[in-house]
N, C-alpha and C positions, 0 to 999 in steps of 0.2 A: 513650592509654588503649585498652585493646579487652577485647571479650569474651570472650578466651581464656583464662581463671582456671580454676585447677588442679580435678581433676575433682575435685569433693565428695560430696557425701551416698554416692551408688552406690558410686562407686568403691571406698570401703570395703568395703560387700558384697560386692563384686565379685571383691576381691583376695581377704575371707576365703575364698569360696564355691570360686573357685580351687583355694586352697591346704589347701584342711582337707577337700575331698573327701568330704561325707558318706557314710553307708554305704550308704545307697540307689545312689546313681553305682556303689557299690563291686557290690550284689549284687543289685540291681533287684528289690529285696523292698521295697513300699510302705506294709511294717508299720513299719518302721522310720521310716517317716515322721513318725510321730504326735507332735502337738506338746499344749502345755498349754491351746490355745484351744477351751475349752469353755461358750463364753456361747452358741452354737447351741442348743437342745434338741436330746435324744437321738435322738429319730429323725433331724431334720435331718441330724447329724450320720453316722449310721448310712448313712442315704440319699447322701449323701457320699463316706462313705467306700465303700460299694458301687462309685458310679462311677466313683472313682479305681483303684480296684482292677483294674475289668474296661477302663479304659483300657491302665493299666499293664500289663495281659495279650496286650493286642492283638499278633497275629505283626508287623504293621508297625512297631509302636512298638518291642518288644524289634530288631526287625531295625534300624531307626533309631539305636537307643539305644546298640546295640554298635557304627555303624558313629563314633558319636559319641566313645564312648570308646575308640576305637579311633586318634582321634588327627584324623580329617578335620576342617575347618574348617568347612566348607560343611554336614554333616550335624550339627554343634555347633549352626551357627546353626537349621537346621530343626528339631531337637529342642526347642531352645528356643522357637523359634515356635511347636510345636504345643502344651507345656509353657502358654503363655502365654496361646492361642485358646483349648485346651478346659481347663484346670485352674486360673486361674489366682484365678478367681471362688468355686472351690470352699472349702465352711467348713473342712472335715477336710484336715488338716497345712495349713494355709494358710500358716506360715512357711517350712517347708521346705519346698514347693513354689518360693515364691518362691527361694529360697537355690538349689533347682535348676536352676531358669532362668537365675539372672543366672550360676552358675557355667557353665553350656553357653556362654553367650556369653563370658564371661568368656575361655576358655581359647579362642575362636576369634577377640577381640581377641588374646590373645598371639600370635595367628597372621600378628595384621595383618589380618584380614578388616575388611574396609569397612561390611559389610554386619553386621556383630556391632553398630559402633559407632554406624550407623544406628538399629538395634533399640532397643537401649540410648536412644539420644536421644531416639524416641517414648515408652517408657517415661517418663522425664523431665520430656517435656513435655504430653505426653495427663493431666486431670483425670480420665478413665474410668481409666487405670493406678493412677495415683496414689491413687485411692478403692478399686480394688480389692486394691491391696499395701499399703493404710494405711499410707500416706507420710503422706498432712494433706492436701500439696498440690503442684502440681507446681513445678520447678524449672527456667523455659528459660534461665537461665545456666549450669548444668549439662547442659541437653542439647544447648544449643550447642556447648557444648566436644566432648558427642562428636561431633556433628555433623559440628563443622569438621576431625575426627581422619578424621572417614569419609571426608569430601567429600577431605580431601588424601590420601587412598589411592585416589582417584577413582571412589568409589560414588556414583552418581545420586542414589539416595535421600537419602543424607546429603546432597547437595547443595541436596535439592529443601527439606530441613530447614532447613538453615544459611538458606536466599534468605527461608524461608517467616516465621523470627524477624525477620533481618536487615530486613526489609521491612516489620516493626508498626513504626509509627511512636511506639505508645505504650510499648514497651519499653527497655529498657536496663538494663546492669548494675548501675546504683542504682536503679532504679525499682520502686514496688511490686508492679506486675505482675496489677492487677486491672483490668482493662479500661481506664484510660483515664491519660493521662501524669500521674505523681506521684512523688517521688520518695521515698525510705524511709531516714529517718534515722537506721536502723544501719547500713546499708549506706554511708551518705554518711560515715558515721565512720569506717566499715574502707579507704572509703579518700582519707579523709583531706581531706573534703569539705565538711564537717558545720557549720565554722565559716567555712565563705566562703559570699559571698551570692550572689544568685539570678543577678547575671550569670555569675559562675565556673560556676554548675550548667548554665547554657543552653549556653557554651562547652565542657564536656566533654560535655554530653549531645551539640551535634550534634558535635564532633570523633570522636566515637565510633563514633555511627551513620556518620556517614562513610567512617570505617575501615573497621567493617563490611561494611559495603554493597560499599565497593570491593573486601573480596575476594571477598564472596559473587558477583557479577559476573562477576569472574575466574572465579572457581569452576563458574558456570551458562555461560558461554559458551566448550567446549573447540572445537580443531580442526574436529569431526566429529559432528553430534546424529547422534539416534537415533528412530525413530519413536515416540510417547507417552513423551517425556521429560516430567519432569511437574517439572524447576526450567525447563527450557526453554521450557514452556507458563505457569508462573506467571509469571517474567519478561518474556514477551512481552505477558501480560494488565495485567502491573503497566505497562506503559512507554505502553499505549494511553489508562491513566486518568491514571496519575502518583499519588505518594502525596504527598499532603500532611503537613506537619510541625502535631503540635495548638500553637494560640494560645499555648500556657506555655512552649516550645520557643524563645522567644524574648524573656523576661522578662527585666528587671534590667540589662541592659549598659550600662555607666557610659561616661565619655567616655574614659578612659583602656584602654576595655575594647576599644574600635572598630576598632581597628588590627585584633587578632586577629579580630574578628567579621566584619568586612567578608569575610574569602575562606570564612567560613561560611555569611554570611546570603542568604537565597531560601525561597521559601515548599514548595519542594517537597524532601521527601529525596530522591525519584525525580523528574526530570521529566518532562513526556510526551515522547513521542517516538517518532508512530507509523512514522516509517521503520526503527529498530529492530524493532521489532515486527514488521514486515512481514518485515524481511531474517530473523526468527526463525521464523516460520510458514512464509517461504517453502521454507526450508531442510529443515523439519521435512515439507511437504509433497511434496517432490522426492524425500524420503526413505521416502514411502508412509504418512505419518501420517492418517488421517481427519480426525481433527480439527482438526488445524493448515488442511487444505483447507476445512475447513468455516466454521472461523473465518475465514481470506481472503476465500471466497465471501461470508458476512455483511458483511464491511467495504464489498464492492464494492456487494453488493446496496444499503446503506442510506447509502453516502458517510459522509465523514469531515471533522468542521473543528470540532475544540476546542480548538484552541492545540498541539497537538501535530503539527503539519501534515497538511495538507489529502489527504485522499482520495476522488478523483469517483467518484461513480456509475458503473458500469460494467456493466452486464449480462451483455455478453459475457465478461468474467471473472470473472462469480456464477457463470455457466453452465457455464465450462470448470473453475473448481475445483471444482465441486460434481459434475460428470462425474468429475473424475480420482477423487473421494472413492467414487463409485458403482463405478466400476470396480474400485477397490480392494476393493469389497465391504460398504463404506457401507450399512444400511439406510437410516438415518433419516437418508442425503441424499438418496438415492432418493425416498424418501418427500417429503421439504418440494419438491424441482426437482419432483419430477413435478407436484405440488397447485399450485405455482405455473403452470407450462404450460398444466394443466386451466383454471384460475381466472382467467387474465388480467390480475388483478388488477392488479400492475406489468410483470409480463414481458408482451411481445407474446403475445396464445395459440396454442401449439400442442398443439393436446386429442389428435391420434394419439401424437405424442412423448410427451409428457405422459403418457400412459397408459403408454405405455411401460416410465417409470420406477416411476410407482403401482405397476405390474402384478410388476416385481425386489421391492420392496418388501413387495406383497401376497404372494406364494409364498412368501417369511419367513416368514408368517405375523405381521406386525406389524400391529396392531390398525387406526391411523388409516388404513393405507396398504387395508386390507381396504374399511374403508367409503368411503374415497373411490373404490376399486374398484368400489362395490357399485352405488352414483351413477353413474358413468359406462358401466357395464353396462347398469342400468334403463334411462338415457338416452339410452343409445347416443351417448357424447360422446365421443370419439377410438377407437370400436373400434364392432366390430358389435353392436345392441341383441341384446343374452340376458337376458332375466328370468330364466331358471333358473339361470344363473350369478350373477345380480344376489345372487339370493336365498341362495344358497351363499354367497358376498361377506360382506353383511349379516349372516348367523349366527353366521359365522367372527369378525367385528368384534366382534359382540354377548360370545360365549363371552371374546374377549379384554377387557373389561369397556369396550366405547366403548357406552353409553345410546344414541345413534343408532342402532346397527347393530341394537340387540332391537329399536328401536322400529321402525322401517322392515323388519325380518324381521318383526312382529307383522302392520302394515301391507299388506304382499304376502299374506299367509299368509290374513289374511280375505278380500282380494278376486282370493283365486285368483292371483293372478302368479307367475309362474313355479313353481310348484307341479308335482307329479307328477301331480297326477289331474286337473289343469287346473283343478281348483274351488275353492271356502274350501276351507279347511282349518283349522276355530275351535281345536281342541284345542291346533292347534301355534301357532294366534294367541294364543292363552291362556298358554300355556308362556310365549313372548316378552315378553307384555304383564308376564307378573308379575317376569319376569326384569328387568325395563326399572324394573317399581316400585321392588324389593329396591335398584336400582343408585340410585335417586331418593332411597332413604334414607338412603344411605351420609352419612354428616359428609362437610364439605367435607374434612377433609381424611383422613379413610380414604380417599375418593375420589380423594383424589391421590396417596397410599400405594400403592393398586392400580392405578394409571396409572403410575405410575416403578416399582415392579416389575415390571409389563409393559414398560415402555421402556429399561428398565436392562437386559434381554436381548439388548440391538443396540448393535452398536458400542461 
């Protein structure tokens, strides 16, 4: 049994959209667009149509557009992606938008592009696609398939797709496909399931996931990564926890059923197995990944022993992959090695090295790395005491939204520290103070919205 059942729902679209060429494709006139969905109101729809229009006008989009129908593969699938980013949402033509899109990809599948059949499979399986092209709902047995169409033309992406199905354990080709392992008795009819009992369902479900998996595997582990491969980063994360198979996964199996189930049954679809793992970051980080370095540095910094074999505490190779990540140009390992040298906390302290890293960090411009700058300025903890740079530090922190750095810039500002006139300075303590309020009021979690918008800039 395996997931590779014939492409459905899309592929139809796909093939029409293809072959019937609307006339927009023909003359990039986005009048011709207009369809009969009119449950918008007028204006909405007006406003709409405005910004399809002045999209469609764009000298890049026309430039894009012909090098698309022009026959390139690679500007089929970018057409389509921008088709998809900015218009896809929009009320006015929303069918024929769609019909555009899937036909740009469409004829860069016939190309064999990899990267078409990836798109296509997020489509598929994204619920935000799906509610936007009013599908109902998505379909990852259908975006598997393209998946696996991608991944065997060796795109990444579709790889990283194919591992990222492969790996729910609550999925499968007969399964409902709503969060949690279930099985869906028309599906179990189509194929021919429907009237066996529960041990035959637990035997095709894991023979399945098995298959699976074994090629997804294959698939995720070629010759040669690449730095920020992201099937090579989820399968290394999957093999350090291991997935486990849900409780239902192993219902029913009679005594005649045991023979087969025996080279099935284990509690894990994945098991752990952090020396995979390891040989997968390590690869990934030889190769100039950050992150794969960062993730190593974690394992050594905090050890390892949950069944999936044992990894000791190491400092000295926290220290040396978290260097190699900084070298590469790492902020935010810059940032955690340095706070750690300053801080002592586990690592032995070294507050000049230590500043050091803080100080690559801080010149980014990243917020944490500023106020721990600001700290060991005031303090003069691995560098010479500058209050006027302290305070500089501390500003910089605060504008990037860390609540320590306004409060601590308020703090100096009143009792003259490092100040320009040597004295308070209330007004600019006042600014700080209300600045530090505003930040105090934020929800918990705008405030961490505008902390991962500032950290999503690095690395």
């Amino acid at each position: 049994m395996s997931f590779s059942s014939p492409l459905r729902p899309l592929v139809l679209i796909l093939a029409a959209a293809a072959f019937a060429a609307p006339a927009f494709a023909q003359s990039g006139d986005p009048d011709d667009l207009v369809d009969s969905l009119a449950t918008e109101s007028k204006a909405e729809l007006a406003a709409s149509e405005a910004r399809v229009n002045i999209w469609f006008a764009k000298a890049d989009i026309q430039a894009l557009k012909a090098r698309a129908d022009g026959g390139s593969a690679s500007a089929q699938v970018e057409f389509a992606d921008r088709i998809r980013d900015d218009l896809l949402g929009e009320a006015w033509a929303r069918e024929k938008t769609r019909q555009q899109m899937l036909k740009y990809y469409a004829l860069a599948m016939a190309q064999n592009n990899g990267l078409a059949f990836a798109r296509v499979g997020e489509i598929a399986e994204s619920p935000d696609y799906s509610w936007k092209m009013k599908r109902g709902s998505r379909d990852r047995s259908e975006a598997l398939s393209y998946y696996e169409k991608g991944a065997a033309l060796g795109n990444r992406e579709a790889v990283a797709g194919y591992l990222r199905i492969a790996l729910d354990p609550d999925f499968c080709s007969f399964c409902e496909d709503k969060g949690e392992l279930k099985y869906d008795f028309e599906k179990l009819k189509a194929l021919k399931l429907f009237d066996k009992g529960p041990g035959e369902h637990s035997i095709a479900y894991r023979t399945e996931k098995t298959a699976v998996l074994t090629k997804a595997i294959k698939f995720a582990t070629p010759v040669r990564l690449r730095p920020g491969d992201a099937a090579a980063h989820l399968l290394a994360a999957k093999y350090l926890t291991g997935v486990q198979y849900p409780w239902r996964a192993g219902v029913g199996i009679t005594p005649s059923q045991s023979p087969a189930w025996q080279s099935l049954a284990g509690d894990y679809l994945l098991p752990r197995n952090t020396a995979k793992a390891i040989e997968i970051l390590t690869e990934l980080s030889m190769r100039g990944d950050n992150l794969a370095s960062r993730k190593l540095a974690s394992l050594y910094f905090t050890g390892k022993n949950d069944g999936g074999g044992a990894v000791l505490r190491d400092f000295d190779k926290y220290i040396f992959y978290m260097d190699r990540a900084v070298t590469n140009g790492s902020v935010l390992a810059a940032n955690e090695l340095g706070f750690e040298l300053l801080s002592g906390r586990k690592l032995p302290a070294d507050h000049a090295r230590g500043f050091e890293y803080i100080a690559k960090a801080a010149l980014k411009g990243y917020g944490p790395a500023e106020l721990s700058a600001g700290y060991a300025l005031r303090d003069g903890r691995g560098v010479t005491r500058n209050e006027a740079q302290a305070l500089e530090m501390f500003k910089r922190a605060a504008d990037h939204g860390e609540l320590d750095g306004a409060v601590q810039a308020a703090a100096m500002y009143r009792a003259g520290r490092g100040t320009t006139s040597g004295r308070a300075e209330v007004p600019n303590a006042y600014a700080y103070e209300k600045k530090a309020e505003a930040m105090r009021n934020l929800t918990p979690a705008m405030a961490e919205l505008v902390r991962r918008g500032h950290q999503d800039k690095f690395d």
